[in-house]
N, C-alpha and C positions, 0 to 999 in steps of 0.2 A: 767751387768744388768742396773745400773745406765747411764751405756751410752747408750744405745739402750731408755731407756726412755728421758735422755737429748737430744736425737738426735732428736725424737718424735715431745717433747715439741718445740723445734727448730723449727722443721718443720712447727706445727700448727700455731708459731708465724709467721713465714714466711708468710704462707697463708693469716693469719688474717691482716697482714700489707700489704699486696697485694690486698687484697680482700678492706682494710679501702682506699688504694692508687688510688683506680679504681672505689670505689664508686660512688664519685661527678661524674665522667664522665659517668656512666651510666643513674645514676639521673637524670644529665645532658641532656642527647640523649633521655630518658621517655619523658620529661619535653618540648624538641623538637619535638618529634613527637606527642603528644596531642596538642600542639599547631598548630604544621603543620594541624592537624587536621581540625581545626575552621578555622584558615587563609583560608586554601581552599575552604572553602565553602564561606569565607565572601569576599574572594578575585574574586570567579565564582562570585558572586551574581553583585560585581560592577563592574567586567569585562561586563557582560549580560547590564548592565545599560548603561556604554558608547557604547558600540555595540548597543543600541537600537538608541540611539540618533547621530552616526556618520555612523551605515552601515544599508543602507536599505536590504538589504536582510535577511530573517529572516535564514534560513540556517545557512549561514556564521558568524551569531550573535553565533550560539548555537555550533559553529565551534570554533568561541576566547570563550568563555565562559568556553567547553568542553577542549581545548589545556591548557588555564588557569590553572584549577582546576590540571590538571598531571601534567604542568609544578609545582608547589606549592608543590606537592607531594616528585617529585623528589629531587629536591632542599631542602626541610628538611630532608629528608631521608640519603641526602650525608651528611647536615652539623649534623645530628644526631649520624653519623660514627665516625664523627673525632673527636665529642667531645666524643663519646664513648670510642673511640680508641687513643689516643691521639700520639702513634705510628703512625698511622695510616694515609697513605698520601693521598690528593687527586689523585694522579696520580695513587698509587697503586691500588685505589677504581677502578677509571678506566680503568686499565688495565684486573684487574680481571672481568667486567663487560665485556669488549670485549673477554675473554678466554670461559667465561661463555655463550657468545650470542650466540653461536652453537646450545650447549646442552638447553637452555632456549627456541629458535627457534621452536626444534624436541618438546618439550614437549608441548610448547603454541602456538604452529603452527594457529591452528582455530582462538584462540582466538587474533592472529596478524591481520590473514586474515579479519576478522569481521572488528578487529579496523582500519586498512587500507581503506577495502572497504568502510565502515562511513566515512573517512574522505572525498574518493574520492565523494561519495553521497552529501556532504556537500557543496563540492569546486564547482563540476558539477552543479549542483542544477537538474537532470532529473526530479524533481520534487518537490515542496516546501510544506511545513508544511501546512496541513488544503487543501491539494489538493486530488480529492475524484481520488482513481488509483484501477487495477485491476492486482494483483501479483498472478500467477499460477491459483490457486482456491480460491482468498483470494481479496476480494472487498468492499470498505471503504473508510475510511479519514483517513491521515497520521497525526498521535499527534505527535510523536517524532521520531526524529531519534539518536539516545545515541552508546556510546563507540563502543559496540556489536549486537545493535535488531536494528530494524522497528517495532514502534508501529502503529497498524490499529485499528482502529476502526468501525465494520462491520455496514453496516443498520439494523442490529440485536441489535446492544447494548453491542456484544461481542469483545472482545480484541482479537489480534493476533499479537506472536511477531516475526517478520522474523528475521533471521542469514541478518546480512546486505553482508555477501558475496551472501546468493545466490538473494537477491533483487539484488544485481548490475549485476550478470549476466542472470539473468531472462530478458524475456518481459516484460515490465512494459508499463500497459495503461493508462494514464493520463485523466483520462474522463473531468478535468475543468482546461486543458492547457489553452487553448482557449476562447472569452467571447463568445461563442454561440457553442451550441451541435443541430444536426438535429436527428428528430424523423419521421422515416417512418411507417405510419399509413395502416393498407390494410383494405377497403373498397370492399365489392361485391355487384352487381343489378345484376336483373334478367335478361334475354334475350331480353326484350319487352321497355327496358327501352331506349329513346333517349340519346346514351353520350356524346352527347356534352352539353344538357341538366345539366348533371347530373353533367360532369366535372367542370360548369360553379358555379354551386351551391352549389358543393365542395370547389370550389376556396375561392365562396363571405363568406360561411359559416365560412373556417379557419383561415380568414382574421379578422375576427371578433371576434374569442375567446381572450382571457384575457389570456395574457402570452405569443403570439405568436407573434414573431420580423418581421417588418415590411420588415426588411433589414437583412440577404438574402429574397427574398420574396417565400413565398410558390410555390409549384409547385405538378402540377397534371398531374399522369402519367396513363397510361392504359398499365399493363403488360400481363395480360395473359386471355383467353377463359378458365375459370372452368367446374368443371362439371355439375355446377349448376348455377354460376355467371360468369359475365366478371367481371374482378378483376379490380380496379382501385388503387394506392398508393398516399397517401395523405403527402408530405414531406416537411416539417416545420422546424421552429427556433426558440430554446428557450434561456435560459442561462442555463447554462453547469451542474448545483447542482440538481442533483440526484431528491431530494423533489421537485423543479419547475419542471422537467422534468414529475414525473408522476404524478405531480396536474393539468399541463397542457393538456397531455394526458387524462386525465379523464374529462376534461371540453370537448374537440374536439369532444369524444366519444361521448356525452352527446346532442351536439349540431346538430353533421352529422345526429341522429338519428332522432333529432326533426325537424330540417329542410325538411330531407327524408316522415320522415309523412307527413308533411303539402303538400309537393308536389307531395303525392302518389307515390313515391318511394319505391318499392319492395327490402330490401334484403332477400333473398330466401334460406330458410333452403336447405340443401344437398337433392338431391334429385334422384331418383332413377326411371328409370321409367320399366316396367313389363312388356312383352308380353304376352298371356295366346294362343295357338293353341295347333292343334291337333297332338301329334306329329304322332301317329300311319300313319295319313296320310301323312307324308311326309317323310316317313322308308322308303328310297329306296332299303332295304334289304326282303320286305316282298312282297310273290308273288300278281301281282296284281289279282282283282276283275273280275268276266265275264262281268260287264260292264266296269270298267276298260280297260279292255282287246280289247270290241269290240272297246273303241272309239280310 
């Protein structure tokens, strides 16, 4: 009995001298990784700062900024091992990292995918930060592109986050690639109206609104005989941001209408026009009349 509890006692000391011998080095790798902690964010913060001041592209800023921050991660997290571990090799860390990248793959597969396709978004640039794009059913300006999303921000005021893989494999329409977006305006007169008249006074009218780029120069087209109007399309140049676009269109509107007044310009509601006869009289099914008949 006495040796079953000296065996015990043994033991416990064992533990307890293992457990005091491994201490520091846990402490140790705590004390590592809370640091790792702040380093990273303060190491992202002045990475973002020389990426402001040596690479014009704002992408590829938020690309070292964003590589930064996981590089900082990894890096304590291994020398957090070894002081944990003090057995513990760098090569063996890595070997098991590679044994383990199979089964880590299958599990975080998405979330590779995502971090992947961000990167390639970043490198590419399809499109840059603050540029207003049209993703599936999802149309805005681009705030951020991060590890795993596509932040949008809708003309509504509403946030949208996409999966950055399937932004990379989507359509994506860049409405202010470009420094000019054109806006085709349709315009109807009546039948009575002279159009070259009308074309002419379309032209001088859009040339004239506030917002409208001199260069490409407008143009006026005549596409089709309506049922009520001949249609004409009024196709202009603004800059590319969404708000110019339909502040300028609301001046155009404003202006075709007052001009059209002042020169007796007809646009003509839908219109429909009625016959009224007799139909009984022209039922070739009904026998005819004794005058009928005689003539």
């Amino acid at each position: 009995m006495n040796s079953l509890i000296q065996q015990i006692q043994s033991s416990l000391l064992n533990l307890l001298g293992s457990t005091i011998e491994v201490l520091p080095g846990l402490i140790g790798g705590v004390i590592i990784v809370l640091l790792t902690r702040y380093s990273a964010d303060g190491i992202q913060q002045v990475t973002a700062k020389i990426g402001e001041r040596t690479i014009r592209s704002q992408s590829l800023q938020l690309l070292l900024a964003k590589m930064s921050y996981v590089a900082t991660w990894v890096v304590g997290v291994l020398a957090a091992s070894v002081i944990a571990f003090p057995g513990l090799r760098l090569g063996d860390i890595i070997a098991a990292l590679g044994l383990g990248s199979v089964a880590v793959g299958f599990a975080f597969q998405d979330i590779f995918k995502n971090f992947l396709a961000g990167v390639l978004l970043l490198v590419q640039e399809p499109f840059r930060i603050n540029d207003q794009v049209i993703i599936e059913n999802y149309e805005g300006t681009v705030e951020k592109i991060d590890i795993r999303t596509t932040q949008i921000r809708t003309y509504q005021g509403e946030r949208v986050l996409l999966p950055n893989a399937t932004v990379f494999t989507s359509a994506v329409q860049v409405r202010t690639a470009y420094g000019q977006r054109r806006t085709d305006l349709g315009v109807g007169v009546d039948y009575n109206t002279p159009l070259s008249e009308a074309a002419q006074l379309l032209e001088e009218t859009i040339t004239q609104v506030e917002g409208v780029l001199s260069n490409p120069t407008p143009e006026i087209d005549l596409v089709s005989f309506g049922d009520s109007s001949i249609d004409f399309v009024v196709r202009y140049w603004t800059l590319p941001q969404q708000q110019r676009v339909r502040q300028v269109q609301t001046r155009a509107i404003i202006a075709i209408k007052k001009a059209f007044d002042r020169a007796d310009i007809n646009i003509p509601y839908p219109i429909r026009t009625l016959y009224f006869y007799d139909q009984q009289r022209f039922n070739d099914y009904l026998p005819l009349s004794q005058d009928e008949a005689s003539n």
